[in-house]
C-alpha positions in Angstrom: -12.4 -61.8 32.8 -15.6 -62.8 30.9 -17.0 -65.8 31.8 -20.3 -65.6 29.9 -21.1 -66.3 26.8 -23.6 -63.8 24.1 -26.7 -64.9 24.8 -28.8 -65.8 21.3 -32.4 -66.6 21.5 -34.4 -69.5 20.4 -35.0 -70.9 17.8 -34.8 -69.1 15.0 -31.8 -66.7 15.7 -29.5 -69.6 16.6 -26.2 -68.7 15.6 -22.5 -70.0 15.6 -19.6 -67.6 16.8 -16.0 -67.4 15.4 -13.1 -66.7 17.8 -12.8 -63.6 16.1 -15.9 -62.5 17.0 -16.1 -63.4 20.7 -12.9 -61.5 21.2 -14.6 -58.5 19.8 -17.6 -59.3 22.3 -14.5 -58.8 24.8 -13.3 -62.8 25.5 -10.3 -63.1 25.1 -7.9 -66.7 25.0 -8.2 -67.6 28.5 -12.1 -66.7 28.9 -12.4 -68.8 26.1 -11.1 -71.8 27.3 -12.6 -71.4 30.5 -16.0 -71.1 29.0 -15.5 -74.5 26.8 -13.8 -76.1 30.0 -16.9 -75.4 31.8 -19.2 -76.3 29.3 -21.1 -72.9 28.4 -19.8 -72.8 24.9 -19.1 -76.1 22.6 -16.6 -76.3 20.1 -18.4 -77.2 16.7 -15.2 -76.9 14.6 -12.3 -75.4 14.5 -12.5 -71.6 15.3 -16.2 -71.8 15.7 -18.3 -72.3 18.9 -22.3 -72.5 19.9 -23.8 -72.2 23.2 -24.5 -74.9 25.2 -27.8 -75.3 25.2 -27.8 -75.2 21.2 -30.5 -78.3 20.0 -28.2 -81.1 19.3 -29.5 -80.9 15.2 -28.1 -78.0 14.9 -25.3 -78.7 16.8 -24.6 -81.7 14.5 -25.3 -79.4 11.0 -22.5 -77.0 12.5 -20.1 -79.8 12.9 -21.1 -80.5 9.1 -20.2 -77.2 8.4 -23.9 -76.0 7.1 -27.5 -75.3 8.5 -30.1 -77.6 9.8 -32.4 -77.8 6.9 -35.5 -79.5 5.3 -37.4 -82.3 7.0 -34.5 -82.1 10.0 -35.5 -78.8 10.7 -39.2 -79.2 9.9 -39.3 -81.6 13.1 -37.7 -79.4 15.4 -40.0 -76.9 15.2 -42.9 -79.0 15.3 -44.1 -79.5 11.7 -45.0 -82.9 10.0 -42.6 -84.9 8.7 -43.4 -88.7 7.2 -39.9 -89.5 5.7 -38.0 -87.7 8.1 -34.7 -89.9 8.7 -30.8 -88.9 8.9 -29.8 -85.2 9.2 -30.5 -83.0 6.1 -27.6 -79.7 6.4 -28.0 -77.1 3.6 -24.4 -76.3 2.7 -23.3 -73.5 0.6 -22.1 -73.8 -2.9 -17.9 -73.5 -2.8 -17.6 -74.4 0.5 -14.7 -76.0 1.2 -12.8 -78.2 4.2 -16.0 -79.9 5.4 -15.9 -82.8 7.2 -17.2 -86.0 5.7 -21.0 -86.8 6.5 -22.1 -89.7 8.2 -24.4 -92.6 6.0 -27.6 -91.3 7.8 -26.4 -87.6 7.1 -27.8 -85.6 3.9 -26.1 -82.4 2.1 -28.2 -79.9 0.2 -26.2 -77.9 -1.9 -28.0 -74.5 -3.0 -27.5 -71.0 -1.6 -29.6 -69.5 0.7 -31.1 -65.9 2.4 -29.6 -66.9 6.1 -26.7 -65.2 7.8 -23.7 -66.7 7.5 -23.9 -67.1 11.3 -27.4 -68.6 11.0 -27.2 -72.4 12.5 -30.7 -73.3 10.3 -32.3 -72.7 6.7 -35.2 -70.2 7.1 -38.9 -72.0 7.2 -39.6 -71.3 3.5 -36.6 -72.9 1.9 -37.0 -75.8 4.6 -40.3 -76.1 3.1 -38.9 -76.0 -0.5 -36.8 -78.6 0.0 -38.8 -81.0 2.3 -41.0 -80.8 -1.0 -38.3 -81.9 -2.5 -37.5 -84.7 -0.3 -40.7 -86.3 0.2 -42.9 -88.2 -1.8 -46.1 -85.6 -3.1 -48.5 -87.0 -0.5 -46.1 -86.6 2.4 -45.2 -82.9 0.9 -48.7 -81.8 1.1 -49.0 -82.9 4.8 -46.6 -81.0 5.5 -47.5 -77.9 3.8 -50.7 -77.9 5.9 -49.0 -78.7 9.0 -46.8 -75.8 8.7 -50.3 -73.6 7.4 -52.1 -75.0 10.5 -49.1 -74.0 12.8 -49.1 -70.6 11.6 -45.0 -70.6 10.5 -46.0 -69.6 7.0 -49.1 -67.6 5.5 -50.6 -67.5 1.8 -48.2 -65.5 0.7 -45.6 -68.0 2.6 -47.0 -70.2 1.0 -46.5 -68.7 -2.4 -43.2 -67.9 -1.9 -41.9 -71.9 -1.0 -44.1 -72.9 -5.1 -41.5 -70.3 -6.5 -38.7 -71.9 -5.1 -39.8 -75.0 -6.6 -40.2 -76.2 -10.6 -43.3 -75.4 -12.1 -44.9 -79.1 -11.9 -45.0 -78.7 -8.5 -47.4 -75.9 -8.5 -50.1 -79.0 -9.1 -50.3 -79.5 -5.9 -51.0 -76.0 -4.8 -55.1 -76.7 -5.1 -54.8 -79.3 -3.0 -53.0 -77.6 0.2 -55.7 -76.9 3.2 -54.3 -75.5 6.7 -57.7 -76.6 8.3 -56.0 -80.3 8.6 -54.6 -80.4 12.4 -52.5 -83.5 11.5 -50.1 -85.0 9.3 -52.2 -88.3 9.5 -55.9 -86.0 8.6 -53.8 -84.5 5.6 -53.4 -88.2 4.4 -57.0 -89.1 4.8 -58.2 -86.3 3.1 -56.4 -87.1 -0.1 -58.0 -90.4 -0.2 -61.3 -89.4 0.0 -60.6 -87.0 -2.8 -59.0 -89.9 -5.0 -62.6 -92.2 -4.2 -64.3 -88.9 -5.2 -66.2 -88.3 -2.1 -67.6 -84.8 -1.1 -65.6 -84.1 2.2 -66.0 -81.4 4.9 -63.1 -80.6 6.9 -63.6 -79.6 11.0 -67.1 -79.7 11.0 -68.6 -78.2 14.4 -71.8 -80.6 15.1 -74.5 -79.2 17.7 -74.7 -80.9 20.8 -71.5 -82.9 19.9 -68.6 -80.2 18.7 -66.2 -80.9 15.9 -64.8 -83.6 14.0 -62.0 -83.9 12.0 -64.4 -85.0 8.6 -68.0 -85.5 6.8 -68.3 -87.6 4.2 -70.7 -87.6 2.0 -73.0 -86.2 4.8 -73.0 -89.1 6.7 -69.9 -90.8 7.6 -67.8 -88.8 10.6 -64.1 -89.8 10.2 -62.1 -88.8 13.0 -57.9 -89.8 12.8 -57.0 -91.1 16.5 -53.6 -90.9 17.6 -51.7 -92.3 20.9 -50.9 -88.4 21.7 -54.2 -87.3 22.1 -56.3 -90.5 22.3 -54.2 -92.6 25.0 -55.9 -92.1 28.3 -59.1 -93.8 29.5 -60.7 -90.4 29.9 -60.3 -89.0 26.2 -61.6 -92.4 25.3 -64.6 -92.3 27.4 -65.2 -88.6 25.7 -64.7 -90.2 21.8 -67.3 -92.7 23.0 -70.2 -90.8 24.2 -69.1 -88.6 21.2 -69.9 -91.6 19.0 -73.4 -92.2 20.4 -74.2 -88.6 20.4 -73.4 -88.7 16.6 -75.1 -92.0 15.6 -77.8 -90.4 17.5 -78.3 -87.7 14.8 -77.6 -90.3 11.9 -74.3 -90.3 11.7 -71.3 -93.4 11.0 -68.2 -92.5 13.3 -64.9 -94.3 12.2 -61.9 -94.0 13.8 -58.4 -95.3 11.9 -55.4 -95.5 13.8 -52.7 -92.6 13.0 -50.4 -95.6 12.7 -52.4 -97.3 10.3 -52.4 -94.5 7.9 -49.0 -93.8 8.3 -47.5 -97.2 7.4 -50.4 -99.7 6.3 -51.9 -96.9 3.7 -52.9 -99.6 1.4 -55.4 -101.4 4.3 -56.8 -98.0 5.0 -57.6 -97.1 1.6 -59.3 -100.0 0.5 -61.5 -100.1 4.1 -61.8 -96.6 3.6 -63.4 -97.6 -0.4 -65.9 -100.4 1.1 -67.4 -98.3 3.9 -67.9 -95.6 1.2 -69.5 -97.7 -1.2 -72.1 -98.9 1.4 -73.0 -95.0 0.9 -74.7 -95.2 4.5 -77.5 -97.9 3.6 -79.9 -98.7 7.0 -78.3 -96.2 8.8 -81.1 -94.6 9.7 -82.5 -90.6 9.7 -80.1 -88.7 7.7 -78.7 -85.5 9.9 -80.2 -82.2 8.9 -78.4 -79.2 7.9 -78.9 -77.3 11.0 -77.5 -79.8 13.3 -74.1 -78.6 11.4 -71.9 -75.6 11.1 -68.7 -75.6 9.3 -65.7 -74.5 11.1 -63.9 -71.4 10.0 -60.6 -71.6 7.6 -57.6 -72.7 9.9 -54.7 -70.6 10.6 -53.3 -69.4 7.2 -57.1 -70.1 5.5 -56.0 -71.9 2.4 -58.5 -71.8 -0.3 -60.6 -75.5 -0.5 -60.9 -77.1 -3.6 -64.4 -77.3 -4.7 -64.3 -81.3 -4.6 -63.5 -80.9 -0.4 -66.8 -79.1 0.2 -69.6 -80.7 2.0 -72.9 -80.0 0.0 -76.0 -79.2 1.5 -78.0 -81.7 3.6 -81.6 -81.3 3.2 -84.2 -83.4 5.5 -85.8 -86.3 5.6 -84.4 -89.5 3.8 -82.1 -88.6 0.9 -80.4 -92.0 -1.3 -76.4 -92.3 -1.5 -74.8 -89.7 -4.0 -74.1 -91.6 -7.4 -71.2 -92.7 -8.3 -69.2 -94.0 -11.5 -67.3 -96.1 -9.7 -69.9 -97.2 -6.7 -70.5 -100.6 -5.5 -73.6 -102.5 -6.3 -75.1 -103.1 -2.9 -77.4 -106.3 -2.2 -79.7 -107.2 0.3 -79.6 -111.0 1.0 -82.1 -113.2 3.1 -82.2 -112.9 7.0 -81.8 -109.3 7.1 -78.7 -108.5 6.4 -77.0 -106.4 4.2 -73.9 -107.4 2.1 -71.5 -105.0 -0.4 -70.8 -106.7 -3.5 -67.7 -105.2 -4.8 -68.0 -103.5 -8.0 -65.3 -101.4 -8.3 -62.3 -102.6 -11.1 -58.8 -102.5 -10.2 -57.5 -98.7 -10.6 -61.2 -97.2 -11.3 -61.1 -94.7 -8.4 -60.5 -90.8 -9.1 -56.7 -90.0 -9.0 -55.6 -87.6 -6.6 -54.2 -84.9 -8.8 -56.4 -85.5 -12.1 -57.8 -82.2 -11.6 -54.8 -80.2 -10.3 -53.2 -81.5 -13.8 -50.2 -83.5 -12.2 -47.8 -85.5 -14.4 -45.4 -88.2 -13.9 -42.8 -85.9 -12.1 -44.3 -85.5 -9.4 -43.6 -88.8 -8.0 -45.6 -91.0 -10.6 -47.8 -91.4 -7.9 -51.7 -92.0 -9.4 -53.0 -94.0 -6.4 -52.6 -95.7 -3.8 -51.1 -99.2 -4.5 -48.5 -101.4 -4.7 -47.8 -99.3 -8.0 -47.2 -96.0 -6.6 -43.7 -94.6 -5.4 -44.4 -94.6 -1.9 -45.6 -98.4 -1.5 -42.5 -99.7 -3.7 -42.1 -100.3 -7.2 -45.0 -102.3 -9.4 -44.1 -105.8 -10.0 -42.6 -106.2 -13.3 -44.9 -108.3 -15.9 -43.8 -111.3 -17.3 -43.9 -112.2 -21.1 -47.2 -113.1 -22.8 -47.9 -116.7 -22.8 -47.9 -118.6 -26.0 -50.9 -118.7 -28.0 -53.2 -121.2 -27.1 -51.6 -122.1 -23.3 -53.2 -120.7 -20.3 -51.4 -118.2 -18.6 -51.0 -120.2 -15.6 -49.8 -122.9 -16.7 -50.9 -126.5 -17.6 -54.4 -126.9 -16.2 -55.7 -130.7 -15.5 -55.9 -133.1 -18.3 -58.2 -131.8 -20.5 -56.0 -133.1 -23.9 -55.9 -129.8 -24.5 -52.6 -128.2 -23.4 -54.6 -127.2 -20.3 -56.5 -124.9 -21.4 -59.6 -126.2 -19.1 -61.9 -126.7 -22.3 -64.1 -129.8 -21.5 -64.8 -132.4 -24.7 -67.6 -130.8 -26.9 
C-alpha cells in the first residue's frame, strides 16, 4: 500500500490531483483514505486533493474551484500589494458547479495559459490583473516591486501592457525596478507630480546609498518598521544623517505608514520642504561625492524627468520653478516659506505619459482623486448680490460686508 503522496514543489508548480490520477500514480481507495485520515493529502472538493503543506491561499482558491490570482497571489510571493484584501481566484470561463464565494472572496473570469492542474495564475497575468485591481498609483508599485524582485524582466514586463487596454500603456514610462519598496515607488511619483529632478539609489562616498536626491540636495530615505525597528539600524540612519548634512545635504525620513494611508500629509510636507529649495543649508555637495547606482534588477528605462542633473561646485541658487514658493527672510534670523503655490498648480503625475481619465481619474493627490474618496459635490451658486456664505454682520446690505461709503 502507498502511503505517500506525489511530491510537487514550491511555489510555482503547486498543483491539485483528481482521484483519477492518484490511482494512476498507484493509490488506490484505501491509500487514499489513509493519506486524508492522516493528514498528508486535503480534500479541496469533491474528487480533488492537495498536499498538505499547500499555502492556505491556494488551498482556499481550490475550494473555490479556480487559481490563486492577482493581488492574492502577488503577496504570496512577496510582491507589493496596497489594496490587497479578500481572496482574488481566477476561474475559467464555463466552469460550472462552483461553490459560492465568501463576501471577502473575488472571482476573475478570463482564461488563462496555466495547467488545468495549476493551483495559481502565472506572475504575468497576476500582474495584469492586479493592474486591474488597483488604483494607477498602487499598480505602478507593484510593477516595480515585481521588476526589483526579479519575477518579471523587460520583456515580462511587456508582455503584462499587452494583456492590458491600450490606456494603460501610459503608465509604462513611469515603471522603474530601481525602487526597493512599495512605499519608495509612492514617493517617487510625488516628486514627479511637484516636478522635482529626482535620483533614485544614489551611492554617496563616505556614507553609501540612499533611496533619493532631490533636487541635489534633499536625501529622502522611506523608513519602515521592518528594516528600521531596532536601536542599532537607528543608531546607523543617524550617524548616516550627520555624515550627509556634513556634505550639504537635508535627510528626511517619512514613515512607510504615513505614505501608505496619510498620502495627503506627506504630499503637502513633501511640497513645503521642496519649495524652501534648500535656502541656509549651507555648501552644496559636489558631484564627485556621488555616484549613481546601477539600474535594479530588470533595469527599466528612467524617465528623463527622474534623473538627477549635474551638481557643479561651489554655491549654486534653488532650480526655478513655475509653481515655487516665494521664500522670505523675516527679522531675528529666521527664515519663513510663504506659500505661493494655488490649489491644483503642481505638475500631474501622468501629464507627460498622456494618461486620461480611465485610468483612475486620478490627477493628484487630494481629496479629489480616486484613491482619497470622491471630491465633495459643489453646491449651487449663490444668488446675485449675497455672499456665498451667508449673511455677514449688519452691514444693510444683505451681508455682503460693504461698509457705508
Amino acid at each position: 500500500m502507498r502511503t505517500r503522496p506525489p511530491v510537487s514543489p514550491l511555489p510555482s508548480a503547486r498543483r491539485f490531483w483528481t482521484t483519477a490520477e492518484l490511482r494512476a500514480e498507484g493509490i488506490n481507495q484505501r491509500s487514499l483514505a489513509y493519506l486524508v485520515e492522516t493528514g498528508a493529502l486535503l480534500r479541496v472538493r469533491r474528487g480533488h486533493y492537495v498536499a498538505s503543506d499547500t499555502p492556505p491561499a491556494m488551498t482556499d482558491a481550490a475550494r473555490l474551484g479556480g487559481r490563486l490570482d492577482c493581488v492574492s497571489l502577488l503577496a504570496l510571493v512577496g510582491v507589493f500589494v496596497h489594496h490587497g484584501t479578500g481572496s482574488h481566484v481566477q476561474i475559467t470561463p464555463g466552469a460550472s458547479r462552483l461553490p459560492t464565494p465568501g463576501p471577502a472572496s473575488r472571482r476573475h473570469w478570463r482564461g488563462t495559459e496555466a495547467a488545468d492542474s495549476d493551483l495559481c495564475a502565472p506572475i504575468v497575468e497576476a500582474l495584469a490583473q492586479a493592474c486591474r485591481c488597483q488604483p494607477t498609483r498602487s499598480a505602478i508599485a507593484t510593477l516595480d516591486s515585481a521588476l526589483h524582485l526579479g519575477l518579471i524582466d523587460q520583456e515580462g514586463l511587456g508582455a503584462v501592457f499587452a494583456r492590458l487596454p491600450v490606456p494603460f500603456r501610459a503608465i509604462r514610462g513611469l515603471i522603474d525596478g530601481r525602487c526597493e519598496s512599495g512605499p519608495e515607488t509612492l514617493v517617487r511619483l510625488m516628486l514627479r507630480m511637484l516636478g522635482c529632478t529626482v535620483d533614485v539609489q544614489v551611492e554617496i562616498r563616505g556614507v553609501g546609498r540612499v533611496d533619493f536626491i532631490v533636487d541635489g540636495w534633499l536625501i529622502i530615505e522611506c523608513d519602515s518598521e521592518a528594516h528600521h525597528a531596532g536601536w542599532d539600524q537607528q543608531r546607523r540612519d543617524r550617524r548616516r544623517d550627520l555624515a550627509t548634512a556634513a556634505l550639504g545635504f537635508t535627510t528626511i525620513r517619512p514613515l512607510a505608514e504615513d505614505v501608505l494611508f496619510h498620502a495627503d500629509d506627506v504630499f503637502g510636507q513633501l511640497r513645503d520642504i521642496v519649495a524652501t529649495g534648500g535656502v541656509g543649508r549651507g555648501r552644496v555637495p559636489n558631484s564627485s561625492d556621488l555616484r549613481s547606482a546601477g539600474r535594479g534588477r530588470g533595469g527599466s528605462a528612467v524617465p528623463a524627468s527622474d534623473r538627477r542633473s549635474s551638481v557643479r561646485g561651489g554655491r549654486a541658487g534653488p532650480r526655478r520653478r513655475r509653481e515655487a514658493a516665494t521664500v522670505a527672510a523675516p527679522r531675528r534670523g529666521r527664515r519663513r516659506v510663504v506659500a505661493g503655490q494655488p490649489e491644483g498648480s503642481c505638475t500631474e503625475l501622468l501629464r507627460s505619459a498622456g494618461s486620461g481619465e480611465e485610468l483612475g481619474g486620478i490627477r493628484r493627490f487630494g481629496a479629489g482623486s480616486e484613491e482619497f474618496g470622491p471630491r465633495p459635490a459643489r453646491g449651487p451658486p449663490a444668488p446675485r448680490g449675497e455672499h456665498p456664505a451667508g449673511p455677514g454682520p449688519a452691514t444693510g446690505r444683505g451681508g455682503t460686508g460693504r461698509g457705508r461709503r
